[in-house]
C-alpha positions in Angstrom: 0.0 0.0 0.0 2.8 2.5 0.7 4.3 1.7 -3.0 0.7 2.4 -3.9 0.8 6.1 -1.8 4.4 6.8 -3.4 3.2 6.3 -6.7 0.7 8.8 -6.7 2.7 11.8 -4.7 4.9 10.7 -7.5 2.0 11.3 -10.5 1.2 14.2 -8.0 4.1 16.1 -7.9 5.1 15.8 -12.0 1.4 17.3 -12.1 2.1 20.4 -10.0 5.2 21.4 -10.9 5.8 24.4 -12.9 9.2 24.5 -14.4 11.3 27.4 -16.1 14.1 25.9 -17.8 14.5 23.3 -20.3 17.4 21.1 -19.6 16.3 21.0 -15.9 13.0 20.6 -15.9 13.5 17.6 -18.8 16.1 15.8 -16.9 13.8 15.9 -13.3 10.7 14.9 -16.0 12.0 11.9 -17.2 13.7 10.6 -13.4 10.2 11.2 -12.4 8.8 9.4 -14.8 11.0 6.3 -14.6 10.2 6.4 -10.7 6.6 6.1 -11.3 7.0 3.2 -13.6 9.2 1.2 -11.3 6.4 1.9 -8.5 3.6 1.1 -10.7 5.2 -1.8 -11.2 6.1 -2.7 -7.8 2.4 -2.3 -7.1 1.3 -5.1 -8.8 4.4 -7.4 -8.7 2.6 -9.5 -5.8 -0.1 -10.6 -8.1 0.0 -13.6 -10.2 0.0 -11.8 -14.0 2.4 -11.6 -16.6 4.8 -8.2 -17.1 5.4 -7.1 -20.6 7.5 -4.2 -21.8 6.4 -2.5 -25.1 9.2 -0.3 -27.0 7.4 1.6 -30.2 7.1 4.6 -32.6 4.3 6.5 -33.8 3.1 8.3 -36.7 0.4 10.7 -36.6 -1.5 14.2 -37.5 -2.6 16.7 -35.2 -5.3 19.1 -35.6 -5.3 22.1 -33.8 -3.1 24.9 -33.2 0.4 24.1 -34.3 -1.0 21.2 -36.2 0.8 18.9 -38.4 2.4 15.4 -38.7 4.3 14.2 -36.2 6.4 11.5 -35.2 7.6 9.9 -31.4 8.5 7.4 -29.4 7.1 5.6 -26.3 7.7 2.7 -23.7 5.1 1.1 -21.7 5.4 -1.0 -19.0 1.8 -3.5 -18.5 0.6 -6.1 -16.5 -1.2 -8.8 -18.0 -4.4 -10.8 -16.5 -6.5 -12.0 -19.4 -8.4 -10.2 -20.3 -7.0 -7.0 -18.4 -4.6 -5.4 -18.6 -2.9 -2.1 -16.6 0.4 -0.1 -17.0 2.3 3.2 -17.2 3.7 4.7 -20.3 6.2 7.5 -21.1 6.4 9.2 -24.6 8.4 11.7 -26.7 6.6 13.6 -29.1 7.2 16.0 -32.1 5.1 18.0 -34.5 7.0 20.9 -36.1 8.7 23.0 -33.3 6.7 21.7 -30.7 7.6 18.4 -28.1 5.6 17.2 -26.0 6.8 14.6 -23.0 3.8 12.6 -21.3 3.8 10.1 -18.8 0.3 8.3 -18.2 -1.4 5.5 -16.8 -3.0 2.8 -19.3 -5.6 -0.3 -19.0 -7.7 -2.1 -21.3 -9.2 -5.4 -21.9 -8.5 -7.3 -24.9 -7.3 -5.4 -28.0 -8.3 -2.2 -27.0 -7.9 0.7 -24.2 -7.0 3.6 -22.8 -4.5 6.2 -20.9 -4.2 9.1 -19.2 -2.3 11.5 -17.6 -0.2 14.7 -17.5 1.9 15.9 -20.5 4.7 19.0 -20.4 4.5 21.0 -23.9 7.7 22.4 -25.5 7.6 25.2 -27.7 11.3 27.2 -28.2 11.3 28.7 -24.5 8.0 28.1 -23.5 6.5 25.3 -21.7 3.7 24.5 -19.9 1.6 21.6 -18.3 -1.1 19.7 -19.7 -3.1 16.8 -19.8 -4.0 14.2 -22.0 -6.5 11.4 -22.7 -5.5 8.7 -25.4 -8.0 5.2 -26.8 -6.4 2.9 -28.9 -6.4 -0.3 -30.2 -4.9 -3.3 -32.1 -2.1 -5.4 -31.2 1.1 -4.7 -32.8 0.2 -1.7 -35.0 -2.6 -0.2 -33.1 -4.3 3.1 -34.5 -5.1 5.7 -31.5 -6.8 8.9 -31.1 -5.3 11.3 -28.3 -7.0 14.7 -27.2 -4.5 16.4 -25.5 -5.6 20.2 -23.4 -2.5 22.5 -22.1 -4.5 25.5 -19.9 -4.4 28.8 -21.5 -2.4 27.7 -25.2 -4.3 25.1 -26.9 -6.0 21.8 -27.0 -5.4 19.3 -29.9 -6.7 16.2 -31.2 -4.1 13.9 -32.7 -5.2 10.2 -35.1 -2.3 8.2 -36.1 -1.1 4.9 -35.3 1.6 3.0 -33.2 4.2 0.3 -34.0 4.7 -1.6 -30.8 6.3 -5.1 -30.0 5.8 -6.6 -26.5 8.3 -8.3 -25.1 7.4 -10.5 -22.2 9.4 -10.0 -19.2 8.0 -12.4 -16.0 5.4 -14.5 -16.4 4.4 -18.1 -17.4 5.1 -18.7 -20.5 
């Protein structure tokens, strides 16, 4: 329970954290999302399911302001009960001048689901928190649609899809 409690001070504190420079704020961004990972998956390492990790790339279009195509790359961590399924993910996104880093918790059942959680936004000298939602589905290449909203500079809706592979890493094979 206390893994439980650290993980979401942890989701807490990436949440309300405003940040003025880049190199900083990336570098404390991606420690903290590594540490929620390792907790989320300390949560549910006393249950009998099976752990995948899922490296991938995406390829999408955004609509909205500062629209375009863009391109990224994400890791997941899940944890497999058929049919469920429940995780965290971190991603790396681009469109144009823009990157956006998210970290987010996923579940589903089957071939489909769904994450959320907060995202920082990158544009030149400028960032700001956000959130976003993402549904998806597939296995292996998976099309998604994500709505992402950063307060006070603009909310997008993004369709693309991902390229993921799951690699099994405890678990009965």
């Amino acid at each position: 329970m206390r893994a439980a409690t650290s993980f979401w001070h942890t989701l807490y504190a990436i949440a309300k954290v405003r940040v003025t420079t880049k190199v900083s704020s990336m570098k404390s961004y991606c420690v903290s999302s590594v540490a929620a990972i390792l907790l989320l998956s300390s949560v549910s390492y006393a249950q009998s399911w099976d752990t995948y990790l899922n490296p991938g790339f995406k390829l999408g279009y955004v609509f909205g302001v500062g629209g375009g195509f863009t391109y990224g790359a994400e890791i997941s961590l899940t944890r497999w009960r058929s049919p469920l399924y429940a995780g965290a993910v971190v991603s790396l996104d681009y469109c144009g001048e823009t990157t956006v880093a998210s970290i987010a918790i996923e579940g589903g059942t089957g071939y489909g689901g769904a994450a959320i959680g907060p995202v920082l936004a990158m544009h030149g000298q400028v960032m700001d928190f956000g959130m976003s939602g993402t549904l998806y589905t597939g296995l292996g290449i998976m099309p998604y649609y994500r709505l992402t909203f950063v307060p006070k500079a603009w909310i997008q809706h993004e369709v693309g899809s991902f390229l993921k592979i799951p690699i099994r890493t405890a678990g009965e094979l």
